[in-house]
N, CA, C and O atoms as a MOPAC input file, in Angstrom:
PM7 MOZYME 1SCF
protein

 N     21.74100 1   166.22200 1   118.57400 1
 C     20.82400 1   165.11400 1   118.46900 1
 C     21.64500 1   163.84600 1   118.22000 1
 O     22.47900 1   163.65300 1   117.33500 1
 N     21.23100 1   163.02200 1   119.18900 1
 C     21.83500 1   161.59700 1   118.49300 1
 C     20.67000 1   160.06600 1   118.01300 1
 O     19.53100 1   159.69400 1   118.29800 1
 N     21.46000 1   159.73400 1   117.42000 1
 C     20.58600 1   158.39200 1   116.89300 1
 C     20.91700 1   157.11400 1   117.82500 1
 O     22.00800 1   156.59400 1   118.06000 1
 N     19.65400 1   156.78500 1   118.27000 1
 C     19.57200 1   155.78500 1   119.07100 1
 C     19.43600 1   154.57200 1   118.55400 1
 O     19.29600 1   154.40200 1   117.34300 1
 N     19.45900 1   153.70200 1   119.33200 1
 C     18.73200 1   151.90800 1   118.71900 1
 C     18.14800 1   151.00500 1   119.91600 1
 O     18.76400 1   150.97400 1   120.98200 1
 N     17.04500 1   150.32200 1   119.75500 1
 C     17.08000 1   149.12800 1   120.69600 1
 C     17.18400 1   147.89300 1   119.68900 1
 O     16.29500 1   147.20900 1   119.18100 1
 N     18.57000 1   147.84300 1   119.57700 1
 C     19.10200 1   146.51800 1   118.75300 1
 C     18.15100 1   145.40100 1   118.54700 1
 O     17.63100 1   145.04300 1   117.49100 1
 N     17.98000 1   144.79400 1   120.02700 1
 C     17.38400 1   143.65100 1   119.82800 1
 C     15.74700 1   143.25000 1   119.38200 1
 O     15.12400 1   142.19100 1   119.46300 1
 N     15.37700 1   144.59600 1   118.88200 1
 C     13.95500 1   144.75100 1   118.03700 1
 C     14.10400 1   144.93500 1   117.06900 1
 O     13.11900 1   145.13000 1   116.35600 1
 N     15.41700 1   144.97100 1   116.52100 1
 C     15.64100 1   145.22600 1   114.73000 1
 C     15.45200 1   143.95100 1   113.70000 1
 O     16.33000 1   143.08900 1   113.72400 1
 N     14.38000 1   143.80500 1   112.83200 1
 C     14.06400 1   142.81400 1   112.68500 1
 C     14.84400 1   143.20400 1   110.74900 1
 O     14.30600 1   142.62600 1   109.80400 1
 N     15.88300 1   144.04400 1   110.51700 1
 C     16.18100 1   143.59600 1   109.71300 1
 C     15.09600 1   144.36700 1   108.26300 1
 O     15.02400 1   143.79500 1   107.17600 1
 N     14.62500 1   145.21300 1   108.44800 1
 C     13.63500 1   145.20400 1   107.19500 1
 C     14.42700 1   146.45700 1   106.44500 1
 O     13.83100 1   146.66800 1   105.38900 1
 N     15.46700 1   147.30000 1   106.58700 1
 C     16.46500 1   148.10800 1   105.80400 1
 C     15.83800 1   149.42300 1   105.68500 1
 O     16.51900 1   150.25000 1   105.07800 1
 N     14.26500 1   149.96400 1   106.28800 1
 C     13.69900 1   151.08600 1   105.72200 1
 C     14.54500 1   152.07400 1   106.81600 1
 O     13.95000 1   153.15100 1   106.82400 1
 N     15.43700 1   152.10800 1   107.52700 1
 C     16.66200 1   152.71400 1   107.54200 1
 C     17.13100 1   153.27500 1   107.45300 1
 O     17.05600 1   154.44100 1   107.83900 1
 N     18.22000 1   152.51900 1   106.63400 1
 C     19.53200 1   152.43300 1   105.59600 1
 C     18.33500 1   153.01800 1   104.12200 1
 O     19.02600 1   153.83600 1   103.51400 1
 N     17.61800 1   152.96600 1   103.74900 1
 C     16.38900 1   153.67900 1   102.41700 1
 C     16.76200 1   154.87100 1   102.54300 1
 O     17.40000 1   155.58500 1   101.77000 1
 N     16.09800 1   155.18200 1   104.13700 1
 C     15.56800 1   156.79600 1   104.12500 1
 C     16.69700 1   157.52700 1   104.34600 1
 O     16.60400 1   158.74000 1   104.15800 1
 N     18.19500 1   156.88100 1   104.85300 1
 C     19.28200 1   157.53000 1   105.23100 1
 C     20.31700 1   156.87100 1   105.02100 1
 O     20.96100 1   156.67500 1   106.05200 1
 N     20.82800 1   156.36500 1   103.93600 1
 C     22.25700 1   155.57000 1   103.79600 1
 C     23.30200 1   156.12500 1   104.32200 1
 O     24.19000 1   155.37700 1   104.73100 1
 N     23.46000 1   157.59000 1   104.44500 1
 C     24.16000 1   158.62000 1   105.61700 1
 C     24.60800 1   157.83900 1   106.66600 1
 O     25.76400 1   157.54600 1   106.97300 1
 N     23.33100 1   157.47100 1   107.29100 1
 C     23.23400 1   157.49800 1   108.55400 1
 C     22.67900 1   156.03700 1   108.99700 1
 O     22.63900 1   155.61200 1   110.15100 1
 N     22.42400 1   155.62600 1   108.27700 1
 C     22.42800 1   153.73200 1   108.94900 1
 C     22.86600 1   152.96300 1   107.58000 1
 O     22.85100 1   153.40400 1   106.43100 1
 N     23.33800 1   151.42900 1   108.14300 1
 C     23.85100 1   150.63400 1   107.14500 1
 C     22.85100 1   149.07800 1   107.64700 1
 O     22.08300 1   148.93100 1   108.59800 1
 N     23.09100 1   148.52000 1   107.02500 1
 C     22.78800 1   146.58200 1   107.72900 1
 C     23.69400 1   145.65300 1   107.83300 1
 O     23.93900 1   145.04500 1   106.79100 1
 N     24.14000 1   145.42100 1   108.56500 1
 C     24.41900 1   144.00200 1   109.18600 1
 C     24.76200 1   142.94500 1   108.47700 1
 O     23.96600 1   142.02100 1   108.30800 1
 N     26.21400 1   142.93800 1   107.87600 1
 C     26.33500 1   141.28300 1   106.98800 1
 C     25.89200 1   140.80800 1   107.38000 1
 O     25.03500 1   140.22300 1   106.71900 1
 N     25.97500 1   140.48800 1   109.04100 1
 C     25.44600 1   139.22600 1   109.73300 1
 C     23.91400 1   138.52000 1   109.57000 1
 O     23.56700 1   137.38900 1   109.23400 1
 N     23.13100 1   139.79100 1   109.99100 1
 C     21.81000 1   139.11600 1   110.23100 1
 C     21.08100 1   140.49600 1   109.57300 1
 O     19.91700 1   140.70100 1   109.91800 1
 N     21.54800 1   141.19200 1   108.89100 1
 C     20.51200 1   142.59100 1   108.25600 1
 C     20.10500 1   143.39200 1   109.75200 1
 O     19.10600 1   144.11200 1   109.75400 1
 N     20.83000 1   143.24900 1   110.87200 1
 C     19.89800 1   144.40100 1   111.20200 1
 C     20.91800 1   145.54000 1   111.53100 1
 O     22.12200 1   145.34200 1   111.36700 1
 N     20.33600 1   146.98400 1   112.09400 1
 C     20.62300 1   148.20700 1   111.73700 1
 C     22.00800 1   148.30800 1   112.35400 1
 O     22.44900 1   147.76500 1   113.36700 1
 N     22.56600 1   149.10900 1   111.52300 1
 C     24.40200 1   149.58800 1   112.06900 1
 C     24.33700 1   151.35800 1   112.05500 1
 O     24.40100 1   151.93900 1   110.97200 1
 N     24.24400 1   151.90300 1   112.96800 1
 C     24.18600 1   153.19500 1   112.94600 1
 C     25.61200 1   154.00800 1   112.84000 1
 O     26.39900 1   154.18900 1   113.76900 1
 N     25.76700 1   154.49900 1   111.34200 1
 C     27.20900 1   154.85500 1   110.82400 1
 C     27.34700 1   156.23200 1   111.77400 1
 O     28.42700 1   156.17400 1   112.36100 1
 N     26.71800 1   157.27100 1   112.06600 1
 C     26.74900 1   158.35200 1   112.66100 1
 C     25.94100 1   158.42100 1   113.61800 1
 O     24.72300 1   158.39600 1   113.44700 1
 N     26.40700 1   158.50100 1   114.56000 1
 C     25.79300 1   158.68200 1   116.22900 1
 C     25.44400 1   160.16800 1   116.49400 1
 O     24.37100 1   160.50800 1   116.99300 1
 N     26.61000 1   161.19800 1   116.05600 1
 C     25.51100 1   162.64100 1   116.21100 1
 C     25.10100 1   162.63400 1   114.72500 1
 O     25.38600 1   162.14800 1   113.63000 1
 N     24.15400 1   163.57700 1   115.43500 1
 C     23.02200 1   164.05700 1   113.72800 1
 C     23.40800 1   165.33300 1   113.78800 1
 O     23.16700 1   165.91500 1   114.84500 1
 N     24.00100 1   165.98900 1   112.84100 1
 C     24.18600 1   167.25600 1   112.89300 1
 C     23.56400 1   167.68000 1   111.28100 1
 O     22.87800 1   166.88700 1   110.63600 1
 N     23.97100 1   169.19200 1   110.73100 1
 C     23.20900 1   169.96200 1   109.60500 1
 C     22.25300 1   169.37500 1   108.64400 1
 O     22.02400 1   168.20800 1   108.96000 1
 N     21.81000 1   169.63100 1   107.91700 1
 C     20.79300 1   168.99000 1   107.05600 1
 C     20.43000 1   167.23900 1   107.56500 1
 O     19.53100 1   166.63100 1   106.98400 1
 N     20.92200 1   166.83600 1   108.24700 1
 C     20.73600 1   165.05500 1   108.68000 1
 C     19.74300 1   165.18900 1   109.72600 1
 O     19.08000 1   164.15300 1   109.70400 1
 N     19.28600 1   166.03100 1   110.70800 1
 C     18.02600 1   165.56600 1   111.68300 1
 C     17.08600 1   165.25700 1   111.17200 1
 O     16.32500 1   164.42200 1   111.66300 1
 N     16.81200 1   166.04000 1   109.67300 1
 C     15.65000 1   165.67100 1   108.86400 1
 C     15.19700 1   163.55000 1   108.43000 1
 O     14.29000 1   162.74000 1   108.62000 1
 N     16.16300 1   163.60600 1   107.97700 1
 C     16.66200 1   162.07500 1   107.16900 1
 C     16.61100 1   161.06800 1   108.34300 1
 O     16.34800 1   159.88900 1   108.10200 1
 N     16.93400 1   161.63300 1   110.03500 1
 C     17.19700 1   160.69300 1   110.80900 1
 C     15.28600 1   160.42700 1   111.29000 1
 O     14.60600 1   159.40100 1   111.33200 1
 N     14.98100 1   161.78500 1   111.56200 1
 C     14.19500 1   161.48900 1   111.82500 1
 C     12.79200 1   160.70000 1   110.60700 1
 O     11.74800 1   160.26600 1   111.09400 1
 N     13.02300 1   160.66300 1   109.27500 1
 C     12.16800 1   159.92400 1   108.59300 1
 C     12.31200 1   158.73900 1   108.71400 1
 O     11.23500 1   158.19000 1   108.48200 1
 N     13.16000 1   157.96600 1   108.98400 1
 C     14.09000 1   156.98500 1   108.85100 1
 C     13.34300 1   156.51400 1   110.36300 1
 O     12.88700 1   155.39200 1   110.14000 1
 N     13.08700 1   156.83300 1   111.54200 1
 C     12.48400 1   156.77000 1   112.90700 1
 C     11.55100 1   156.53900 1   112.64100 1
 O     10.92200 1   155.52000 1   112.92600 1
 N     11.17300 1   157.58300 1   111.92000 1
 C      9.21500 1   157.38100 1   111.57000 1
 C      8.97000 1   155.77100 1   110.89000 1
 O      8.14200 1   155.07800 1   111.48000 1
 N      9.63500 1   155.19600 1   109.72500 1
 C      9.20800 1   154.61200 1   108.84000 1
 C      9.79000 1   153.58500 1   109.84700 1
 O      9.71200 1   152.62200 1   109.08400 1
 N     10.14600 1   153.22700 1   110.61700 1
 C     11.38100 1   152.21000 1   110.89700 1
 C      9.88100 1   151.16600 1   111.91100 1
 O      9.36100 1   151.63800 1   112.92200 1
 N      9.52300 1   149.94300 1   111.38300 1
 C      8.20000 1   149.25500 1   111.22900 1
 C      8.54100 1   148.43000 1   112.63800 1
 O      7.84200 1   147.42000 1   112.71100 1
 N      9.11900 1   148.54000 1   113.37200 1
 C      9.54500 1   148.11600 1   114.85800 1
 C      9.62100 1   148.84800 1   116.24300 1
 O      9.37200 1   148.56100 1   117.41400 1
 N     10.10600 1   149.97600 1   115.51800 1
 C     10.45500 1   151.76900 1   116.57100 1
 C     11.61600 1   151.09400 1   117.09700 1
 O     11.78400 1   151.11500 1   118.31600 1
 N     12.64200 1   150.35400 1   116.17200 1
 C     14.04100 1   150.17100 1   117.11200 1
 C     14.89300 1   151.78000 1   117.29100 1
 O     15.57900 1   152.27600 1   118.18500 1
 N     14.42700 1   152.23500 1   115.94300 1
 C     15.35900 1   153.49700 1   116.22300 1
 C     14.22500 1   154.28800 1   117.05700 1
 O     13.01500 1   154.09400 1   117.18000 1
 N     15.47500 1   155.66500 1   117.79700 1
 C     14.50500 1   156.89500 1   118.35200 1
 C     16.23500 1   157.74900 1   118.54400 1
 O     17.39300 1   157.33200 1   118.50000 1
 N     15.61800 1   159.06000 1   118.75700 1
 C     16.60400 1   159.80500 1   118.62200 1
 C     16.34300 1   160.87600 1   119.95700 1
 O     15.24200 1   161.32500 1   120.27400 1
 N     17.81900 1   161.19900 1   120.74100 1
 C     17.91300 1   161.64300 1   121.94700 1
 C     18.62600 1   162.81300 1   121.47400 1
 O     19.49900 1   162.94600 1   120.61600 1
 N     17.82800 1   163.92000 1   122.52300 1
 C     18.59600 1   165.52600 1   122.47500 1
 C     19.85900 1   165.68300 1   123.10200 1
 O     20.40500 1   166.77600 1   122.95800 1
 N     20.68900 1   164.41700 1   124.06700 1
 C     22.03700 1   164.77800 1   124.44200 1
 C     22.78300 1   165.26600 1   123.51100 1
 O     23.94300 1   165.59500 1   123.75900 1

């Protein structure tokens, strides 16, 4: 599984980086999402995918390649 983004809909709100500090960070620049781990592997599909759910834009989504 990997963690996706459509960057330019990230408006910056961190629920994220909340549900998964693992697995996303923010942006000195402008707060929006920095995805620290691109595959999701053992116990993390869980966290990625809450983090998708809550994420108040749908920038993230996550692909089975």
């Amino acid at each position: 599984m990997r963690t996706r983004t459509h960057h330019d809909t990230c408006i910056g709100a961190g629920r994220c980086f909340l549900a998964a500090p693992e697995l996303f960070d923010q942006s000195e620049h402008d707060a929006t999402v920095v995805v620290l781990a691109d595959q999701v592997t053992g116990a993390r599909p869980q966290k990625a995918r809450e983090a998708v759910e809550d994420c108040p834009t749908r920038t993230l989504y996550l692909s089975e390649e």
